[in-house]
C-alpha positions in Angstrom: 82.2 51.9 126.0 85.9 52.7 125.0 88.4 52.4 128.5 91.0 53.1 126.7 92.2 54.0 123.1 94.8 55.4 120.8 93.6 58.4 118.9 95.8 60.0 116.3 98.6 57.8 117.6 99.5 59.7 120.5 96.6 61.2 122.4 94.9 58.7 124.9 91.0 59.1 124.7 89.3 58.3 128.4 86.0 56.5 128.3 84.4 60.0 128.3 85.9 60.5 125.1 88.1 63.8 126.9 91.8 63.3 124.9 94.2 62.9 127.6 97.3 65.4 126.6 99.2 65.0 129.5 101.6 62.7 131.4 100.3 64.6 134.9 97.2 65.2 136.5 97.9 68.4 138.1 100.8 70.0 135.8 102.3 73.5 136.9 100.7 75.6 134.1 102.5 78.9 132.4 99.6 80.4 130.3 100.6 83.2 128.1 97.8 85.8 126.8 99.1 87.5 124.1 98.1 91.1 123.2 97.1 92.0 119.8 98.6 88.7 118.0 97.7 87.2 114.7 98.1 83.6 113.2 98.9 85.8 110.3 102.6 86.2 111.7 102.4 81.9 112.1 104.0 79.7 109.6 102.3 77.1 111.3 99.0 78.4 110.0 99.7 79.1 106.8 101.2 83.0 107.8 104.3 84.7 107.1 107.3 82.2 108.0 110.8 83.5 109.9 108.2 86.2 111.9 106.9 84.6 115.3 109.7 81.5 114.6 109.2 80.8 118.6 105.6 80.7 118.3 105.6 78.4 115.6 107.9 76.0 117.8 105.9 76.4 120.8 102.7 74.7 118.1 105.4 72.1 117.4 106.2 71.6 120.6 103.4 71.8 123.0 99.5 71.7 122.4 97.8 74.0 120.0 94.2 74.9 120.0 93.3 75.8 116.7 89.9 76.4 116.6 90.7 79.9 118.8 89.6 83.0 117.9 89.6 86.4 119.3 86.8 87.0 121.3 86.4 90.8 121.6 88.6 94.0 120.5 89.5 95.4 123.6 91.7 93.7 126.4 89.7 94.3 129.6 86.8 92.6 127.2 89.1 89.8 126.1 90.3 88.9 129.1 87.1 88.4 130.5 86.3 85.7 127.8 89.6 84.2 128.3 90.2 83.7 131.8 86.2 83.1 132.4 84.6 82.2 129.6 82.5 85.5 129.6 81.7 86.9 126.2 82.9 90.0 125.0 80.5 93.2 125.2 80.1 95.7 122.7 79.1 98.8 124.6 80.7 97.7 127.7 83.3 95.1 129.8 82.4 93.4 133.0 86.0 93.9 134.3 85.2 97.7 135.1 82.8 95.9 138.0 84.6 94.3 140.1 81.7 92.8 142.1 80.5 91.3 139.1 83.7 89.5 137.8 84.2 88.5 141.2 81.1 86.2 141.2 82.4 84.9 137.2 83.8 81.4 137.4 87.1 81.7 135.9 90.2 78.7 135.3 92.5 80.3 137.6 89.0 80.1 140.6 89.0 76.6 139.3 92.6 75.7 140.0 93.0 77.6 143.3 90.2 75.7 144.5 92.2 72.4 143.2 95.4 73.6 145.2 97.1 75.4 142.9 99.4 78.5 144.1 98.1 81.7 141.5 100.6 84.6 140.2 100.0 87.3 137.5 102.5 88.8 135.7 101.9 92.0 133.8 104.2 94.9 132.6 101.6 97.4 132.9 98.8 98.6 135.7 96.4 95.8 136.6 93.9 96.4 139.0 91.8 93.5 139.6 91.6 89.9 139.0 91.3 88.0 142.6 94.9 86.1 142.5 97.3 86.2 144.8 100.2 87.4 143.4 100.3 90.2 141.1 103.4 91.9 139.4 102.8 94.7 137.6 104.1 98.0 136.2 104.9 99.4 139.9 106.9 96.2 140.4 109.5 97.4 137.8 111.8 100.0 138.1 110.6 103.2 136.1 114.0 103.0 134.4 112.6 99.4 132.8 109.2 100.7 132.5 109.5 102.2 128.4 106.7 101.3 127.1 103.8 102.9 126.9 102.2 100.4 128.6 105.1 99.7 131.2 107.6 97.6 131.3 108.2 95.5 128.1 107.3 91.8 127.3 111.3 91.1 127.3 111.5 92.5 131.1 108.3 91.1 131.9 109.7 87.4 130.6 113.0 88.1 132.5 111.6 88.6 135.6 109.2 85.4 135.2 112.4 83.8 134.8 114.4 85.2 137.4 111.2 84.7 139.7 111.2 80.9 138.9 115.0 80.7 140.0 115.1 82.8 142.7 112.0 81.8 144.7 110.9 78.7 145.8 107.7 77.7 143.8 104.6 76.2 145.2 103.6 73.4 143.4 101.2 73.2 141.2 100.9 76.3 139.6 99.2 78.4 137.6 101.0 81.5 136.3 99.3 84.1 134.1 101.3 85.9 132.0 99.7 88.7 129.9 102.4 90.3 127.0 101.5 93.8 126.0 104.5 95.3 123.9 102.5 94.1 120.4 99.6 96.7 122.0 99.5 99.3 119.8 101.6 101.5 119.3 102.7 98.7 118.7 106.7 100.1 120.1 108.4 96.4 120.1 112.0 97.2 120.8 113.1 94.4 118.7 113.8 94.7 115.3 114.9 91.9 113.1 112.9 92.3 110.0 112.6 95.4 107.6 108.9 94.9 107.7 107.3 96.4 110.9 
């Protein structure tokens, strides 16, 4: 029985062998889905350096599960997967019934029930998930709302921002963020490189 120990000289391993990442117990939690998005475009794994420069510092930075892989190729499948741990469908995707995916057990379920305040935020139309909070396409202006999808993943970000600083947050918190300007047509309105 191990109570406590050292593992790769900075993670803490419990006596259920369960790494311990974290200085907190219950940490306020900003989990970003991103649309369409491939390690290819990492440095950090072995991709294309100078393209997703933040990405690779957020791998640096924070924790990085590598041993992920896309788990369906359309979004209402992959989110499923993702937020509950339900497999993608070929022929189908559970999201389209909502009586069904509201019996899933799914992390945000799991942290509401462990007192954690839930918001979505989502540039385009989202019509079901069971949090809270939900800011979507008809919470932006049409006049920020040029992508095809809605509003962009730079207004979507801004107002996740301005959110935090403006209003007063319940703590903890779990805030879902889900990116779609990389969706095809893939219309980012950011161009640094010469190769799209």
């Amino acid at each position: 029985d191990i109570d406590y120990a050292v593992c790769d000289e900075s993670i803490a391993v419990t006596a259920d062998s369960i790494p311990q990442l974290l200085n907190t117990q219950r940490p306020n939690i900003i989990f970003i889905i991103l649309e369409s998005f491939s390690t290819h475009l990492m440095e950090t794994f072995g991709g294309h350096p100078n393209v997703a420069v933040n990405m690779d510092k957020f791998a640096k930075e924070g924790i990085l599960f590598s041993n992920f892989y896309a788990n369906s190729f359309r979004t209402d499948r992959g989110l499923a997967s993702i937020i509950s741990g339900y497999p993608g469908q070929p022929s189908t995707s559970i999201m389209k019934y909502p009586e069904k995916t509201d019996k899933l057990p799914s992390i945000p379920r799991s942290l509401r029930n462990a007192g954690y305040s839930l918001e979505y935020y989502y540039g385009g139309d989202l019509v079901s998930s069971g949090i809270g909070k939900i800011i979507c396409d008809k919470d932006f202006p049409l006049s920020e709302r040029t992508g095809k999808w809605g509003a962009q993943d730079h207004v979507l970000f801004q107002r996740l921002l301005k959110d935090m600083k403006e209003e007063k947050q319940q703590e903890p918190f779990l805030k879902l963020v889900q990116t779609s300007s990389s969706h095809e047509p893939f219309e980012v309105p950011f161009h640094r490189l010469d190769d799209k």
